[in-house]
C-alpha positions as CSV (number, residue, x, y, z in Angstrom):
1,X,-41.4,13.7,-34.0
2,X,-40.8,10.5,-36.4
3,X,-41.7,7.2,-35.2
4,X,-38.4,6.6,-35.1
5,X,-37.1,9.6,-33.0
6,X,-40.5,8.0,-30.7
7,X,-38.6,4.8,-30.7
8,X,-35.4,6.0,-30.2
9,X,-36.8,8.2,-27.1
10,X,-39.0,5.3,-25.5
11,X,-35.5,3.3,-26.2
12,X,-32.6,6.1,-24.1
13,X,-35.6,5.8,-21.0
14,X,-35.5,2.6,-20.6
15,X,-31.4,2.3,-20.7
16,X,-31.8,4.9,-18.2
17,X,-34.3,3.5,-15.7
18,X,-32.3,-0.3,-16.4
19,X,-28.8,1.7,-15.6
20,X,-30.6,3.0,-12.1
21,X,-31.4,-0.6,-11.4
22,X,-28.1,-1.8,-12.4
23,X,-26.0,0.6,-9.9
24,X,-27.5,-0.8,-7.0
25,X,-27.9,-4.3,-8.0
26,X,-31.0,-5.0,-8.9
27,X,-32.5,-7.7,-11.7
28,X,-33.3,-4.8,-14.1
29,X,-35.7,-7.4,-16.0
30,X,-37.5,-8.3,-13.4
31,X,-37.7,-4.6,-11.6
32,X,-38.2,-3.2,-14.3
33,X,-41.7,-5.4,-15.0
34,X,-43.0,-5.0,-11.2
35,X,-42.2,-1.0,-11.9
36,X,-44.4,-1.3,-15.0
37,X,-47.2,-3.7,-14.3
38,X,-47.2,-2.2,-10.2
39,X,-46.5,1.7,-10.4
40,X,-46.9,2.1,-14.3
41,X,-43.2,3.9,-14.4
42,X,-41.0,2.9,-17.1
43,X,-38.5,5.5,-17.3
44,X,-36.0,6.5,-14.4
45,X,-37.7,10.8,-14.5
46,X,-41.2,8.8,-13.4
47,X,-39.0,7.9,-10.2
48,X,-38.6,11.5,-9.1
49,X,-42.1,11.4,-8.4
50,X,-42.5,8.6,-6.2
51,X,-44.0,9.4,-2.8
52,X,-44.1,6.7,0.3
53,X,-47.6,5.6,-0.2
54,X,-46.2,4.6,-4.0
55,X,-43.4,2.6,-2.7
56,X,-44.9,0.6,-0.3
57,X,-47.5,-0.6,-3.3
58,X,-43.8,-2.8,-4.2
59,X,-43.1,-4.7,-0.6
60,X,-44.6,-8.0,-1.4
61,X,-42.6,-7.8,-4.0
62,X,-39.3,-7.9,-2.6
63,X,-37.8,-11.1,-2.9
64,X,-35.2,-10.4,-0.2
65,X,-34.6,-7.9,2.6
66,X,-31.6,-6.4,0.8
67,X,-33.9,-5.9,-2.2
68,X,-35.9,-3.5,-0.5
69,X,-32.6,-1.7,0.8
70,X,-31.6,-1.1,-2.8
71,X,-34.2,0.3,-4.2
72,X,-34.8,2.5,-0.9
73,X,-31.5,3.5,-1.8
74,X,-31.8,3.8,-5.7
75,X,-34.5,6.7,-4.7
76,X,-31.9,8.2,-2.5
77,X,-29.6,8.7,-5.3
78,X,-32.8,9.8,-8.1
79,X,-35.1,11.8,-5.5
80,X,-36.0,15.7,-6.4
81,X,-34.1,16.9,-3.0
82,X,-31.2,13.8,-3.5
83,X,-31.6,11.4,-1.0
84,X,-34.9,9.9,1.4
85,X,-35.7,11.4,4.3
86,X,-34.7,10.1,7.2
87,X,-38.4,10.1,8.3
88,X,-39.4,8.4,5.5
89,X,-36.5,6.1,5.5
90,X,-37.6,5.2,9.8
91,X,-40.9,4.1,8.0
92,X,-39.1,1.0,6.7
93,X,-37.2,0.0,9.9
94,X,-38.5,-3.2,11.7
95,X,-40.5,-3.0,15.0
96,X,-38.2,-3.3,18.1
97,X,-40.2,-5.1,21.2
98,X,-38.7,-2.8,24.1
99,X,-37.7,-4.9,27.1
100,X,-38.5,-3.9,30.3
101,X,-35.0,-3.7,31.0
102,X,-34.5,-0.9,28.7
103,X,-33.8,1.8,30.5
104,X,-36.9,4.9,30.7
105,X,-35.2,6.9,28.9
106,X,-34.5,4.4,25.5
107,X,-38.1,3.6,25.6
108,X,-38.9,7.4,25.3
109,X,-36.4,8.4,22.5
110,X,-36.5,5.2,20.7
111,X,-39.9,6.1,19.0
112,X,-38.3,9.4,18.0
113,X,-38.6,11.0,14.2
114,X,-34.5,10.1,13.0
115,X,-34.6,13.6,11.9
116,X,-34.6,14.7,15.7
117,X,-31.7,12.7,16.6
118,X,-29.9,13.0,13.0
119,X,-30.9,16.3,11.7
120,X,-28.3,16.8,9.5
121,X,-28.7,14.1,6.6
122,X,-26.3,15.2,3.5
123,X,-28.2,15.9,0.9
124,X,-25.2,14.3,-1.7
125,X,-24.6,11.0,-2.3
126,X,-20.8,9.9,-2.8
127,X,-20.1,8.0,-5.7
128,X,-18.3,5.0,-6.3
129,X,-14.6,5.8,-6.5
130,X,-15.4,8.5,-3.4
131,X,-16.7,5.9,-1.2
132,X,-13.4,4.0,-1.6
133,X,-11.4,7.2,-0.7
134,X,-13.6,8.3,2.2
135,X,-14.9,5.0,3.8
136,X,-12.9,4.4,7.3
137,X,-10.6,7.0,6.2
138,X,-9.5,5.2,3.0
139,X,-8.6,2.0,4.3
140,X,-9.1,0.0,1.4
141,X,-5.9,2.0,-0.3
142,X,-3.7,1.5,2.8
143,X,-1.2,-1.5,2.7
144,X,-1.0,-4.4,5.0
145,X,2.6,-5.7,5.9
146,X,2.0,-9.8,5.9
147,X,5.0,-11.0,8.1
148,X,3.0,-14.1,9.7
149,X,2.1,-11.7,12.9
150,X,-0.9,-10.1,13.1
151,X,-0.1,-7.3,14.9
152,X,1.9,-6.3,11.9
153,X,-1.3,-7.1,9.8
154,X,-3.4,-4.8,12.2
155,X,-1.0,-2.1,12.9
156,X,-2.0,1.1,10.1
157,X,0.3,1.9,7.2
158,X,0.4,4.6,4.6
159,X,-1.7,4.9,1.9
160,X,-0.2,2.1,-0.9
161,X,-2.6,2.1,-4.1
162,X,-3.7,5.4,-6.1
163,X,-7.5,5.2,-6.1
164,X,-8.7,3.8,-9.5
165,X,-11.3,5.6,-11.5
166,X,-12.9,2.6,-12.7
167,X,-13.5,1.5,-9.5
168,X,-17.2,0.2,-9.6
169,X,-19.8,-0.7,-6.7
170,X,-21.9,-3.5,-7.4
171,X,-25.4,-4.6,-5.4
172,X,-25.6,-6.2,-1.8
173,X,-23.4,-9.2,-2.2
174,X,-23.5,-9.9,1.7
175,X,-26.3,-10.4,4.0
176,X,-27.2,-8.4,7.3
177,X,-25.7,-10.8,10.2
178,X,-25.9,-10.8,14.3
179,X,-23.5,-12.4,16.2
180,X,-22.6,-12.7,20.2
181,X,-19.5,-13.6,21.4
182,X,-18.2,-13.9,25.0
183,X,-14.5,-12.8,26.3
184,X,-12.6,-13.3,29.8
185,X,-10.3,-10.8,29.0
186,X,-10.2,-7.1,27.9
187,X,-7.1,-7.2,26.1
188,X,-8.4,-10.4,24.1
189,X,-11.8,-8.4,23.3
190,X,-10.1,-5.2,22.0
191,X,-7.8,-7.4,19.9
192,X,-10.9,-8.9,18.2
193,X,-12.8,-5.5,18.2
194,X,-9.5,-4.1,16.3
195,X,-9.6,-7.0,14.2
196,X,-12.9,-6.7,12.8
197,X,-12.1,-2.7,11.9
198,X,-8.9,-3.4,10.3
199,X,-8.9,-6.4,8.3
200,X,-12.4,-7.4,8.3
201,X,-15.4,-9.8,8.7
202,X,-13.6,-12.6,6.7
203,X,-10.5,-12.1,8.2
204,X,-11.4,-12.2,11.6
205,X,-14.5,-15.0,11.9
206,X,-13.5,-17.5,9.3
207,X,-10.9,-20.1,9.7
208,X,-9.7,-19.5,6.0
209,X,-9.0,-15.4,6.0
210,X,-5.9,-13.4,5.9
211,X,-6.1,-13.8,9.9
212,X,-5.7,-17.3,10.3
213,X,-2.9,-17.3,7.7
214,X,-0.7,-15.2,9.7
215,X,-1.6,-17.2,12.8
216,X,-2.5,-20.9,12.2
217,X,-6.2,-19.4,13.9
218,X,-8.4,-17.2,13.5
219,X,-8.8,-14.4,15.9
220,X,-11.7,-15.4,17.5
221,X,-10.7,-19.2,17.5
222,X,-7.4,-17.6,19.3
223,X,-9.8,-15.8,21.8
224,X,-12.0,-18.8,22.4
225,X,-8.9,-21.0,23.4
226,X,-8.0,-19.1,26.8
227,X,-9.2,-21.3,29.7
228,X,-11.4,-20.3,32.4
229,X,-8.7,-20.9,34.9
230,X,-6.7,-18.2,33.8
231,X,-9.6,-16.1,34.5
232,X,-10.5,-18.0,38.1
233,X,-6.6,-17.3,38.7
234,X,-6.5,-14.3,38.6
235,X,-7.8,-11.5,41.1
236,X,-11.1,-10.3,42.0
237,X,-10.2,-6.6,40.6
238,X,-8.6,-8.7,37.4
239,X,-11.5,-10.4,36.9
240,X,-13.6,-9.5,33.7
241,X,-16.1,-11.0,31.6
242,X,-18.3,-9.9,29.1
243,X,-20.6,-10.6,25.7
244,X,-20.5,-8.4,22.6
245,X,-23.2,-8.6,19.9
246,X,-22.8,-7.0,16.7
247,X,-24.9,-6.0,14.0
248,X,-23.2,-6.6,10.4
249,X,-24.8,-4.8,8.0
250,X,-23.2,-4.5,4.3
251,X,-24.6,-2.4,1.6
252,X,-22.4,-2.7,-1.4
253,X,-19.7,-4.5,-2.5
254,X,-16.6,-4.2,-4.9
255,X,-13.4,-5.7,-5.8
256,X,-9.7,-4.4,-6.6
257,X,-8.6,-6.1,-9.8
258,X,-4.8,-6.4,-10.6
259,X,-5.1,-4.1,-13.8
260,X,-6.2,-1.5,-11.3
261,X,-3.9,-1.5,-9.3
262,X,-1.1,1.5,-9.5
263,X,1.2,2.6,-6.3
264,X,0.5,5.8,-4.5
265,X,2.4,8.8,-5.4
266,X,4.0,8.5,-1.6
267,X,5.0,4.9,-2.1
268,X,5.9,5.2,-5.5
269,X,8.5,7.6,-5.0
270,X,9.9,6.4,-1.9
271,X,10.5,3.1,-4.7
272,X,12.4,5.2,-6.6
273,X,14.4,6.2,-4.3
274,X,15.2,2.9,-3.0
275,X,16.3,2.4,-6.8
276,X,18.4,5.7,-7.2
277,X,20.2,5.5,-3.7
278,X,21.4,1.5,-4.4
279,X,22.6,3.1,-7.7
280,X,25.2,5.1,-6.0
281,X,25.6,2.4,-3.4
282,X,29.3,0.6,-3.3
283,X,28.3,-3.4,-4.2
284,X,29.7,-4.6,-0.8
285,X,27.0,-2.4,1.2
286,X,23.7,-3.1,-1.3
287,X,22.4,-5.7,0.4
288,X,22.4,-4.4,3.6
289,X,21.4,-0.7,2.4
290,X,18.5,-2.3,0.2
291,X,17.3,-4.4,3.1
292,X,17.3,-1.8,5.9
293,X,15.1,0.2,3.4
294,X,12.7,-2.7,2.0
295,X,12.2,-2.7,5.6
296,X,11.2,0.9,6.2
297,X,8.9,0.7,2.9
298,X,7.1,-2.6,4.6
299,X,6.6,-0.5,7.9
300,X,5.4,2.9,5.9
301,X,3.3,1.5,3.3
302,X,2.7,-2.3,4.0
303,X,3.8,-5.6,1.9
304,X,0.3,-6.4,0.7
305,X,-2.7,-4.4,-1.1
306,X,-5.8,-6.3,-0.5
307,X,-8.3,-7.4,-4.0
308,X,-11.5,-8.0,-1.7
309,X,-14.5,-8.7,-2.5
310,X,-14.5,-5.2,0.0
311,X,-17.9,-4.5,1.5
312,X,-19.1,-1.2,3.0
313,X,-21.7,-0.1,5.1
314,X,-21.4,-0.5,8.9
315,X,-21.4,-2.4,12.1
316,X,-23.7,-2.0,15.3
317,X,-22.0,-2.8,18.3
318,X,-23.5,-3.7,21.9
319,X,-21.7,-5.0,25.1
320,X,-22.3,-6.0,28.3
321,X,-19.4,-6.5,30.7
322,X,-18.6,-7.1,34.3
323,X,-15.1,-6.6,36.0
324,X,-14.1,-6.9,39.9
325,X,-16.2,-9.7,40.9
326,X,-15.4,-12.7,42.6
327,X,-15.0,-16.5,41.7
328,X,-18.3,-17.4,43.6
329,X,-20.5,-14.4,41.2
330,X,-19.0,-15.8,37.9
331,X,-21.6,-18.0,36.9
332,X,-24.7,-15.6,38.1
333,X,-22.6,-12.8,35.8
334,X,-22.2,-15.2,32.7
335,X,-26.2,-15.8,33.1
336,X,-27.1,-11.9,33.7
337,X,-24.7,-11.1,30.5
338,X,-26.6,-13.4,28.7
339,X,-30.0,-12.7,29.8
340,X,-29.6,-9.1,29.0
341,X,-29.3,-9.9,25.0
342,X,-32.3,-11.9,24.6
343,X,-34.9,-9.9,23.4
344,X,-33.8,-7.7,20.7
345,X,-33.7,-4.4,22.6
346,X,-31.6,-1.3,22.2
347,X,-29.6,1.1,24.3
348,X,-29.6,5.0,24.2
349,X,-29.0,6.9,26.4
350,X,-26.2,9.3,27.5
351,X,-23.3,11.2,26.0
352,X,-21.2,9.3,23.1
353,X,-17.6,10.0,22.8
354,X,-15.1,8.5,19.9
355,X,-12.6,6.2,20.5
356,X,-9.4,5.5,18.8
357,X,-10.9,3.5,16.3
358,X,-13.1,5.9,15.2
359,X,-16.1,4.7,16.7
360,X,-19.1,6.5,18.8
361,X,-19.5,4.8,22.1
362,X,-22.1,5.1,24.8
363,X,-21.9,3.5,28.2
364,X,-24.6,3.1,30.6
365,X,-25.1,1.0,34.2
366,X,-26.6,-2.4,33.9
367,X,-30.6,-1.6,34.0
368,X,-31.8,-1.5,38.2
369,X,-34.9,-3.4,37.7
370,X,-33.1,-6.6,36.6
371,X,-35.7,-8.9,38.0
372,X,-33.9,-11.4,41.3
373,X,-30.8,-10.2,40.5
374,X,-29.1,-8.4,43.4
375,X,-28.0,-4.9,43.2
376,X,-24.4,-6.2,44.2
377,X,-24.2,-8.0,40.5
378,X,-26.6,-5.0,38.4
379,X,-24.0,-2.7,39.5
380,X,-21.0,-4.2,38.4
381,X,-22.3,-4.6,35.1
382,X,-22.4,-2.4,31.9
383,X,-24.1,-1.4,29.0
384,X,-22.3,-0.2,26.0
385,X,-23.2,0.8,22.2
386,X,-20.8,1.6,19.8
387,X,-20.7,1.8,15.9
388,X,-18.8,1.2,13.4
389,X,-20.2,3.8,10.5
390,X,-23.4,5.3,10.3
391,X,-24.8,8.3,12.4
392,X,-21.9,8.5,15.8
393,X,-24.6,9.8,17.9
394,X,-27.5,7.6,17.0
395,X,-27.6,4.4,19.5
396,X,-30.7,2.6,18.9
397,X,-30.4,-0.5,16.3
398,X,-33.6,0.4,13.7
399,X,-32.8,4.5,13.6
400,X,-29.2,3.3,13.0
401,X,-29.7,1.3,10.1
402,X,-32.4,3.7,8.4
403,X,-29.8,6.7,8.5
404,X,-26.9,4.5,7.1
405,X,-29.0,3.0,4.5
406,X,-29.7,6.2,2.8
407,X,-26.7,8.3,3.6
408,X,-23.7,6.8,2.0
409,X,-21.3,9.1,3.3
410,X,-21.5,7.3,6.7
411,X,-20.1,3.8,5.5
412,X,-17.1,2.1,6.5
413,X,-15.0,-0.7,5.5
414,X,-16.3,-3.7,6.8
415,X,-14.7,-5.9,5.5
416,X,-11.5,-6.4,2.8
417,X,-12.1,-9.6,1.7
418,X,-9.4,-12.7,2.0
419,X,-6.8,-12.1,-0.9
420,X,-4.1,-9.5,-0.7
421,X,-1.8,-9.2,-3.5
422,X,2.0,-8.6,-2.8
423,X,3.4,-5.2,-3.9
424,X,6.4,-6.4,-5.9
425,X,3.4,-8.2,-8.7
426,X,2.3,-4.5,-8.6
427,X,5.4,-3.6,-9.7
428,X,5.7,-5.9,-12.7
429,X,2.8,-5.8,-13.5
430,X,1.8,-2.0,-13.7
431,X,4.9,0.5,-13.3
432,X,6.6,-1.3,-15.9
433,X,8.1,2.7,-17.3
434,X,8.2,3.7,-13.2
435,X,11.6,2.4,-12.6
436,X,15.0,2.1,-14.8
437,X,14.7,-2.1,-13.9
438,X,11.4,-3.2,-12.9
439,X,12.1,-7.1,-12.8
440,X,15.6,-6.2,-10.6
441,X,13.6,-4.2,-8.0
442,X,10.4,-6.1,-7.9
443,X,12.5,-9.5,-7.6
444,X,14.8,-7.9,-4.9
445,X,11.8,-7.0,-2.8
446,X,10.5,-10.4,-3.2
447,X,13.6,-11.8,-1.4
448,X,13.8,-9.1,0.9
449,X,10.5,-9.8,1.8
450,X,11.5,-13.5,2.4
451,X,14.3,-12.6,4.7
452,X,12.5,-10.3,6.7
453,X,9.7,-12.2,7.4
454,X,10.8,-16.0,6.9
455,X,8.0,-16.9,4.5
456,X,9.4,-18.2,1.7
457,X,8.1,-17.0,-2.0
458,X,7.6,-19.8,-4.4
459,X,7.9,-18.5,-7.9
460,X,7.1,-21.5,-10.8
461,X,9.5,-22.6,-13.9
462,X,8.7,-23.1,-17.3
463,X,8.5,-27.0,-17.1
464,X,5.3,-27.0,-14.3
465,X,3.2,-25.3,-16.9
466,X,2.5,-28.5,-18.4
467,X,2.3,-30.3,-15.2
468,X,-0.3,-27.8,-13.6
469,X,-2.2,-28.0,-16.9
470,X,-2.7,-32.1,-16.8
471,X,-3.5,-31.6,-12.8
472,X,-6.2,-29.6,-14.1
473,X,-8.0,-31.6,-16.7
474,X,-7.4,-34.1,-13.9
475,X,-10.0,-32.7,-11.5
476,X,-12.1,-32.1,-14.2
477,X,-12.3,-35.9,-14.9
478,X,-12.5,-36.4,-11.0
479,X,-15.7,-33.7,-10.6
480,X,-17.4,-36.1,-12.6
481,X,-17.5,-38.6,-9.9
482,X,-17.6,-36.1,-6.5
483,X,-19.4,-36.7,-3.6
484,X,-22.0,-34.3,-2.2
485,X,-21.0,-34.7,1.2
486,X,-16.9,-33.4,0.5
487,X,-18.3,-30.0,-1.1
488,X,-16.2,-28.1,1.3
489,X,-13.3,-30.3,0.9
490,X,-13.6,-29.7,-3.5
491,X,-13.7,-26.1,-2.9
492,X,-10.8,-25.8,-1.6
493,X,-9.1,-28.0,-4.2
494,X,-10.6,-25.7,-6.6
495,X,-9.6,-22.2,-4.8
496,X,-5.8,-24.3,-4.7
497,X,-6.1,-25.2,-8.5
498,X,-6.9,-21.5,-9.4
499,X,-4.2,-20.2,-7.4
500,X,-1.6,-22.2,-9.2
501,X,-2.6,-21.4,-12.1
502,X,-2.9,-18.0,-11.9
503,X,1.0,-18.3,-10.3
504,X,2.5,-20.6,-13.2
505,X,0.4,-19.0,-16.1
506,X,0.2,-15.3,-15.2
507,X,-3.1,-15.4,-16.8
508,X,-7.0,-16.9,-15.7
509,X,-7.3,-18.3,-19.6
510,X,-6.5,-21.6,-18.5
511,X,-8.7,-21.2,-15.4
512,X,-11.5,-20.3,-18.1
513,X,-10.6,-22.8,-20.6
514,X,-9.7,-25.9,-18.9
515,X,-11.8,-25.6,-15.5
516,X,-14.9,-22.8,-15.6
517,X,-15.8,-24.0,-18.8
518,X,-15.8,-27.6,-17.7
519,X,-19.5,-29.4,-18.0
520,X,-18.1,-31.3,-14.8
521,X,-17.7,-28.5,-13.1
522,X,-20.3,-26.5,-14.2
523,X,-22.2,-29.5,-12.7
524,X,-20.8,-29.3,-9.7
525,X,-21.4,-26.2,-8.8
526,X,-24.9,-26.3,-10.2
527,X,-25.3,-29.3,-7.3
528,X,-23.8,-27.2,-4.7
529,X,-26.5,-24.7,-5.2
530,X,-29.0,-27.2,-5.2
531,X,-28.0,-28.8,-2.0
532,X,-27.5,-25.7,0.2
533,X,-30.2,-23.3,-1.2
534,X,-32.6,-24.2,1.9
535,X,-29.4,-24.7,4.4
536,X,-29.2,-22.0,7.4
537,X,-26.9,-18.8,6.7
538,X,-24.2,-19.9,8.8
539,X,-23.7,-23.0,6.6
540,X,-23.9,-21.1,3.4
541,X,-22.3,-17.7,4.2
542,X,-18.5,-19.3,3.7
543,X,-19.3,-21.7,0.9
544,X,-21.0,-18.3,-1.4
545,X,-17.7,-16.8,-0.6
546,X,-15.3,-19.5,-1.7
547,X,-18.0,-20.0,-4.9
548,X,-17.7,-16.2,-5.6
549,X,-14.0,-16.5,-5.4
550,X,-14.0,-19.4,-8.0
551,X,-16.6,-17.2,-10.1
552,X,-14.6,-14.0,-10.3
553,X,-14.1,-11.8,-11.9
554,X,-14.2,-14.5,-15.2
555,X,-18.0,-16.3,-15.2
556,X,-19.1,-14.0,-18.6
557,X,-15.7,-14.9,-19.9
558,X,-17.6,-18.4,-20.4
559,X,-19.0,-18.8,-23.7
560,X,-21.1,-21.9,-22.6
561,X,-22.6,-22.2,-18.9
562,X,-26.0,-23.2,-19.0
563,X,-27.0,-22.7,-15.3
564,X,-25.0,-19.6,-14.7
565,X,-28.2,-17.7,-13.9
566,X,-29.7,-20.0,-11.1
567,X,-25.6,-20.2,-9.8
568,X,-25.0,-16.3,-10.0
569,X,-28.7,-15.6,-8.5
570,X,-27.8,-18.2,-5.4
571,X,-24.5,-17.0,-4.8
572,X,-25.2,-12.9,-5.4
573,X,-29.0,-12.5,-4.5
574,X,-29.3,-11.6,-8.2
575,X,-28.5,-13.4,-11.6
576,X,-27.5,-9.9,-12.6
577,X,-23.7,-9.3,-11.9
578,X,-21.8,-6.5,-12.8
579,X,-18.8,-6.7,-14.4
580,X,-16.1,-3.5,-14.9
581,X,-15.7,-2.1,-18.3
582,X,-12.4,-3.0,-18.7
583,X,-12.9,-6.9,-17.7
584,X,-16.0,-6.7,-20.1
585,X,-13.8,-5.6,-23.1
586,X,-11.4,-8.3,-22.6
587,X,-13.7,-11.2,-22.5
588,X,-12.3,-13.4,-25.0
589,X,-8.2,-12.2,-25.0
590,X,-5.7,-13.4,-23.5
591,X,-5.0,-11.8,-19.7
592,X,-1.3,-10.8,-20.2
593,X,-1.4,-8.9,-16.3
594,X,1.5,-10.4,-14.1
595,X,-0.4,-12.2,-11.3
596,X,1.9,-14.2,-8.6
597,X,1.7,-14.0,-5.4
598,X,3.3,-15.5,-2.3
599,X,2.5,-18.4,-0.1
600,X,1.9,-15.8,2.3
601,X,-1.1,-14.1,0.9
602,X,-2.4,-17.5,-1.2
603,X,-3.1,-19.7,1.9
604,X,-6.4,-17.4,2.8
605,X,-8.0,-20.1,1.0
């Protein structure tokens, strides 16, 4: 062999072993020097080989927990027999203090191999544009009807989008999260449980997702508003309380870009024949023929397909709740309930059965040996485990999250993100030879839409182009001069500015031009980073999602952007993103997609 055919050799390895990096996030120029100086591997065959004892030689090198996950899971996909073992995966979980609340039986099995209680890892992993199908039963595809109720938003619809082939996963772009949260009443507790499954983290915790749009509040703001009168009202046998924790635990992330987006063949025809049966429709009845089946279409298939970000993986659920006590016992429950979640424990034990959401739940008595509490209180009281994704009959926390980190034919939807793009700018957009008048049909629905619902759709003339253009270069000037302590407050004035131009423009080269490639704003952002980068989680979580939304998908579109690195690596975990193929080759051209969309879906922001 030539030196060159050597070259050429040594070159196609290290593309390879860069490309197994890159599909699960990581830096590949910095992984791919710890592989080299650490493990001496620098080719992705020398991974096949890789053994437990090997890997742990990399753990002070992980720069962040979700680090570790990926490359735990970048061996799952490269591994001789195609995924980790689940043993080997257990290695990695954290230790678990058991409480000696725990019931015998959860302190027994809670040490137990994960191949004894999951035998049945798949040996396949799904791939990108499979995971989208499969993941809580496709719910990324379905439609959402936006009609400013959120029963509507919650209530399931057909499948509305075709999945796209160049659908692409990129690394963790979330973080692992536990929350508690306490509720007087059942009804208000399945609403939020329901909410979280459907629609989302983002939708359902943040005041600026898809949730509080269509309420004014998000759902657990609503939740949090009853008064405890209403629940000192009511009867003893009414009487309920309880406190849910949840584990949120994404492992990948993707997004649904416009130029993706194409109608299911179900939805698609049931257009067409909305467009066919008006045809042979007498004048004097259109209206009222096209509006009683707008309406049917909204109910089947939804108003809205949502963009994302979308993460998968899954959620771990635990509750404690208490019903037919009396007024007097209230606040000795509310101090039991939250007693019992102090120590990080698990529960496991008994027979799971699936609810109607599609999760695995286990219920269990409130532990006997709860200290000076009387058996009166202990036995009104209890424990339940459910999950969303992951192993359904696996109920301890760390055995969980080992099993769904390496078997990604367990994850769910966890969340779809805060923008939702209305179907009629589908329409325009990308069935453009689908129907014998695109514009007619896609502005029809647009005003159906509006009658239906009562949310009016603002569509821009010619003469705010200019207008939106000056406003633009006007916050530019203003960024300049911004205040640290309104960062929130410019972010949103941002997200707003994007919006409208996206709406008057039907392209992001004027976002790109005027604003991302802005020094002042390029500042800004670059001080945002610098002033949160040691702030807790819950202070940063919302401001990396409203910086991601400002980022995406156009940051390499920017010719010059110094700091984009430090900015990316802050807001991602990684300075690595990875952008789709088809975004890639259209750096630099003008975006000529169609993308408007209504007050209703641009307020999420």
């Amino acid at each position: 062999m030539s030196g060159e055919d050597e070259e050429e050799c040594r070159s196609q390895a290290d593309d390879e072993l860069a490309q197994k990096l890159r599909d699960v996030g990581l830096d590949t120029v910095y992984w791919k020097q710890k592989l080299r100086e650490v493990l001496l591997i620098s080719n992705a065959q020398a991974l096949l080989h890789l053994d437990q004892q090997d890997s742990r030689e990399l753990d002070s090198h992980f720069r962040k927990e979700w680090e570790k996950r990926a490359f735990y899971k970048m061996l799952g996909i490269v591994a001789a027999d195609g995924v980790v073992s689940a043993k080997k995966a257990m290695s990695l979980a954290p230790h678990i203090q058991i409480d000696n609340l725990l019931p015998s039986v959860v302190s027994e099995r809670i040490h137990e191999p994960a191949q004894e209680i999951c035998p049945s890892v798949s040996t396949h992993c799904l791939s990108d544009t499979e995971i989208l199908q499969n993941a809580s039963g496709g719910l990324a595809l379905e439609g959402v009807y936006m009609s400013g109720k959120l029963e509507d938003a919650l209530e399931k619809r057909g499948k509305l989008l075709t999945s796209p082939q160049t659908f692409r996963l990129v690394g963790l772009v979330g973080r692992s999260e536990t929350k508690q949260h306490e509720f007087i009443s059942f009804n208000d507790e399945s609403m939020f449980r329901k909410t979280m499954e459907v629609m989302g983290f983002s939708s359902t915790v943040s005041e600026k997702g898809c949730v509080s749009s269509l309420s004014r509040k998000p759902a657990l703001m609503q939740v949090k508003s009853m008064n405890l009168k209403e629940m000192q009202n009511t009867q003893t046998d009414h009487s309920y309380l309880s406190r849910t924790e949840f584990t949120y635990l994404p492992l990948a992330s993707g997004n649904l870009h416009m130029a993706q987006l194409r109608l299911s063949e179900a939805a698609l025809k049931e257009l067409q024949m909305i467009e066919n049966t008006l045809e042979n429709t007498k004048e004097d009845f259109k209206s009222n023929v096209f509006s009683s089946m707008s309406c049917k279409f909204f109910h089947n298939f939804g108003s809205h397909a949502n963009e994302g970000p979308l993460q998968f993986g899954g959620i771990f659920w635990r509750k404690a709740s208490a019903k037919g006590f009396s007024l007097h016992q209230q606040d000795e429950i509310k101090l039991l309930l939250s007693e019992l979640f102090e120590p990080n424990i698990g529960a496991d034990c008994g027979s799971s059965i699936m609810t109607d959401t599609g999760t695995a739940m286990t219920t269990e008595p409130a532990p006997s040996d709860s200290g000076h509490y009387s058996p009166v209180l202990t036995d009104v009281i209890q424990m339940t485990v459910t999950t969303t994704g992951g192993n359904p009959d696996v109920h301890n926390l760390p055995q969980w999250e080992s099993a769904i980190v390496v078997n990604n034919r367990t994850w769910s939807l966890i969340d779809r993100g805060i923008r939702f793009i209305p179907v009629w700018d589908i329409i325009r957009s990308n069935h453009k030879c689908d129907f014998k008048d695109v514009l007619k049909l896609a502005s029809d629905l647009q005003k159906a839409y509006t009658i239906l619902t009562k949310k009016e759709v603002h569509n821009y003339p010619e003469d705010e182009l200019v207008d939106i253009n000056v406003k633009a270069q006007s916050i530019m000037e203003d960024a300049k001069q911004w205040k640290e302590s309104d960062n929130d407050t410019h972010l949103e004035m941002l997200a707003d500015l994007k919006q409208k131009l996206y709406e008057c423009t039907k392209t992001n080269r004027s976002w790109i031009d005027t604003c991302l490639s802005h020094p002042a704003l390029q500042e800004f952002l670059t001080r945002i980073v610098s002033a949160y980068k040691h702030s807790s989680c819950d202070e940063t979580d919302w401001i990396k999602i409203k910086m991601r939304y400002l980022l995406e998908p156009n940051i390499y579109a920017v010719e010059n952007f110094p700091k984009r690195s430090s900015i990316t690596q802050w807001v991602y975990g990684s300075d690595t993103v990875r952008v789709l193929d088809a975004e890639l080759n259209a750096l630099g051209k003008t975006f000529t997609e169609t993308i408007k969309r209504s007050d209703g879906c641009t307020d999420f922001f």
